[in-house]
N, C-alpha and C positions, 0 to 999 in steps of 0.2 A: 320560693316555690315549694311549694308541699311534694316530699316524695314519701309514697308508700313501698313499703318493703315487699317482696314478691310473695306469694304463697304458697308455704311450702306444703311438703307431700301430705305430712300427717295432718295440717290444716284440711287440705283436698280432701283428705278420705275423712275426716271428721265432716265436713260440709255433708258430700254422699251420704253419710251415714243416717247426718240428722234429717235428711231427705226421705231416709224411706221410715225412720221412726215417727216422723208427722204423717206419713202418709197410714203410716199406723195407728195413729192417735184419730186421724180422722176417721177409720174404719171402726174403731173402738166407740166412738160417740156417738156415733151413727145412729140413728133410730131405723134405720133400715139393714134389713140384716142380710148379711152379702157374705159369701165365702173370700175367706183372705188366702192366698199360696206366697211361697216363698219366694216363686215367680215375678208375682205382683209388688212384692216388695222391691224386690231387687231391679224391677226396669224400671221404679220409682226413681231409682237412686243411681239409673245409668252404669249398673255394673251386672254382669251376669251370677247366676243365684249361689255358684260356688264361692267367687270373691266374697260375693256380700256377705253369706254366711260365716265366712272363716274372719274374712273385717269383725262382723258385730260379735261372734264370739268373743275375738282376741279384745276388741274395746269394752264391750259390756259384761262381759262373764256367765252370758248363755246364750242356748238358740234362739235363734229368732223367731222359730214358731213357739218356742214356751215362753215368751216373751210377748205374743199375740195372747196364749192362752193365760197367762196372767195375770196381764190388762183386762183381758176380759172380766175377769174370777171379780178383779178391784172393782171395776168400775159394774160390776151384777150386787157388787158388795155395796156398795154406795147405792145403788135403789131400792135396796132391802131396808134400808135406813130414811132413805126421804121420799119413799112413794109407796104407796096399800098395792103397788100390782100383785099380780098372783104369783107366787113364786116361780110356778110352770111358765107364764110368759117372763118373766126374770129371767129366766133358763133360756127358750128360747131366741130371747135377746142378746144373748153372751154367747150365742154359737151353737147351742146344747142342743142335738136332739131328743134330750126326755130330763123330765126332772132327775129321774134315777140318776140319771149322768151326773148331772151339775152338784146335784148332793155329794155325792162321792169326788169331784174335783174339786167343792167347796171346803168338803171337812180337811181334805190335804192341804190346804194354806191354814183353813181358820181355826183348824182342829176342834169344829161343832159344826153343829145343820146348818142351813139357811134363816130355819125357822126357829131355833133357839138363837140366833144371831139377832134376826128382826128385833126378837122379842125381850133380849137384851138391851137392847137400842144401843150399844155402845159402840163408836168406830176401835180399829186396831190398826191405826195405821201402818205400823213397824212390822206388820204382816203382810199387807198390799204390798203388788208390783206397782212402786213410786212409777211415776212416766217419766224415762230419761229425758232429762235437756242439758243444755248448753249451762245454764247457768248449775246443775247440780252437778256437775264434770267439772266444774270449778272449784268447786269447795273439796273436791279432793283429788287435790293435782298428781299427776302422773298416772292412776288408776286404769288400766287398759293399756298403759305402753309398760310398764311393771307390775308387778305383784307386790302387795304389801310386804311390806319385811313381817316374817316369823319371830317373835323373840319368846325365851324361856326363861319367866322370873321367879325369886322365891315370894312369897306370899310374905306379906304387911299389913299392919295395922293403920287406919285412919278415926279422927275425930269429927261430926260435923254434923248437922241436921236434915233432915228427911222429912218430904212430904209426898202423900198418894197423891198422883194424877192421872186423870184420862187424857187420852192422846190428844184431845181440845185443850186439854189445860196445861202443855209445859210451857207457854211460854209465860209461867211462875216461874220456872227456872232460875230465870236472872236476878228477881228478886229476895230467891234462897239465899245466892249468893252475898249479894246488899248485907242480908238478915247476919250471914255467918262473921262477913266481914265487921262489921260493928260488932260483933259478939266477941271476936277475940282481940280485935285492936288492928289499924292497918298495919304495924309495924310485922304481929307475928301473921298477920296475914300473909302479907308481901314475902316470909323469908322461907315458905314449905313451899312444896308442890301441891298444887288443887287437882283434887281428884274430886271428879264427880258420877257418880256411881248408878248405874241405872240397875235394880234390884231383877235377877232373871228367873223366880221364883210361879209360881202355876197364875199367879191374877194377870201376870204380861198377856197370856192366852186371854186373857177375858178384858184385853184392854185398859187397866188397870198398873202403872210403872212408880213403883214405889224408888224415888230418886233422893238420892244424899249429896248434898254439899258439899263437900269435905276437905280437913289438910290430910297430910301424912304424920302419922306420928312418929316423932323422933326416939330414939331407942330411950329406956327410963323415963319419958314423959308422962307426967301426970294427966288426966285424963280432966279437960275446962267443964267446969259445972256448967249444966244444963247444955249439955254435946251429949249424940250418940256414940259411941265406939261400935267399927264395924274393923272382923278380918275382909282382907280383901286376900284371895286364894293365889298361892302358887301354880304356874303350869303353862304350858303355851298360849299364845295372844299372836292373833295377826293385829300389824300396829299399823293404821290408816294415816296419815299426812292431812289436816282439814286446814282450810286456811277461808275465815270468811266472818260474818259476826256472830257472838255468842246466839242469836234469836234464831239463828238457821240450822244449829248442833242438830234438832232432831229431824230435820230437811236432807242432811248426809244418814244418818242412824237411819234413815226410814229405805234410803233407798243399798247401803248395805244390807240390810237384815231382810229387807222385799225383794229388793231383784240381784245383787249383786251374790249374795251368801247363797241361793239357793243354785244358780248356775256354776259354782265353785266346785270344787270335789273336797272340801275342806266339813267336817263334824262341827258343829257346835258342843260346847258345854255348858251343863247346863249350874254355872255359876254368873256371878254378876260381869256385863261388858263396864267401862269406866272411861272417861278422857281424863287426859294428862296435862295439865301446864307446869312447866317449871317455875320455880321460882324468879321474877323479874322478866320474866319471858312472853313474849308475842304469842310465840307457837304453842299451838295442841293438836293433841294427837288423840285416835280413837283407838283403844282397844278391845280387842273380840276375843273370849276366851275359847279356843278350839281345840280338837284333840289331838293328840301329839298322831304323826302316821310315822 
């Protein structure tokens, strides 16, 4: 006979949660445009508006109306890119009562207009509020019951290759990797640590993530012809826990850097974020370079 295990609290109020975040999601796609309260959220989800609120902060890392209004911002960002609407009714789709508005909430994620976005044509995902789910709460276990651990490293050198990508195109990622591996041989593959380095330079703003392969270079090592050398900086990193397959890496990166970093009270810096595997090892880990408080 099959026995199921009971379920426990944090299951419960994880279920709740992702209750009133669907019911979010479906207010967000909506073609009709309806005022969302915190209210509405929270008798989604069968808890009154203080719980819910203090729940979705401690799980998610912001309110839950900027978490309304962020979705919004993403998904007004996504028809600026696949539909000729007018930007005004773009605006008023997303909650806005006036272009002026939505401009001025837009340049605060996208750091440009609407209309230099459009006419960019390029998505920026790792700007968007990613939509929480079940399965992006998995790829980085524990998130919302702790905080990342803080570490402060001193700065290292790596060897490895690098290719521009738009946010459409990392999943080359994996194939960097393939490339470095044969380039140095699996043996020294297999004995450094793989750093893989997402470049946090002004094209990130435009979409644009200039991303390196790379080992660790051992102290006195000679630098493998036809490898980049890059310093990677000293200084504080919050260090994320990802546990999932390499094609999902920027699936976690997107929803840190979109919804999770911006409800933090934590600085960004503005050098390169990196993951980490050890040598011979399973685990990676994400690191964020933030400012020391």
């Amino acid at each position: 006979m099959l026995c199921l295990a009971p379920m426990g609290d944090h299951d419960r109020t994880t279920k709740r949660l992702m209750r009133g975040v669907a019911h979010i999601e479906r207010h967000v796609e909506s073609p009709i445009v309806e005022d969302l309260s915190l209210s509405d959220v929270a008798a989604s989800a069968a808890l009154s508006d203080y719980h819910f609120h203090r729940l979705f902060r401690s799980r998610f890392g912001m309110p839950v109306m900027d978490y309304v209004r962020r979705r919004r911002i993403a998904r007004a960002a996504t028809l600026l890119l696949t539909t000729r609407e007018p930007i005004l009714h773009v605006a008023l789709a997303a909650g806005f009562e006036s272009q002026a508005a939505f401009t001025r909430a837009f340049r605060r994620v996208y750091h440009t207009s609407p209309a230099a976005y459009r006419a960019r044509s390029r998505d920026v995902p790792w700007l968007s509020a990613a939509p929480i789910s079940e399965g992006v709460l998995a790829l980085l276990p524990g998130l919302g019951e702790r905080q990342p651990r803080c570490e402060t490293i001193d700065g290292f050198s790596v060897m490895g290759l690098s290719a521009t990508l738009e946010g459409k195109g990392r999943g080359h990622i994996p194939k960097l990797w393939h490339q470095l591996a044969e380039h140095v041989g699996l043996e020294r593959f297999a004995a450094s640590d793989r750093i893989g380095i997402s470049e946090g330079d002004g094209a990130v703003l435009e979409g644009l993530l200039e991303y390196i392969a790379a080992l660790r270079e051992a102290p006195g090592e000679s630098l493998c012809p036809g490898l980049a050398s890059r310093a990677v900086p000293g200084g504080a990193y919050l260090v994320f826990d990802f546990e999932g397959a390499p094609t999902e890496i920027a699936q976690a990166y997107d929803y840190i850097f979109g919804t999770w970093m911006p409800g933090s009270r934590h600085v960004l810096r503005t050098t390169p974020s990196f993951t980490r595997s050890p040598p011979a090892g399973e685990e990676l880990e994400i690191w964020i370079p933030v400012a020391d408080r």
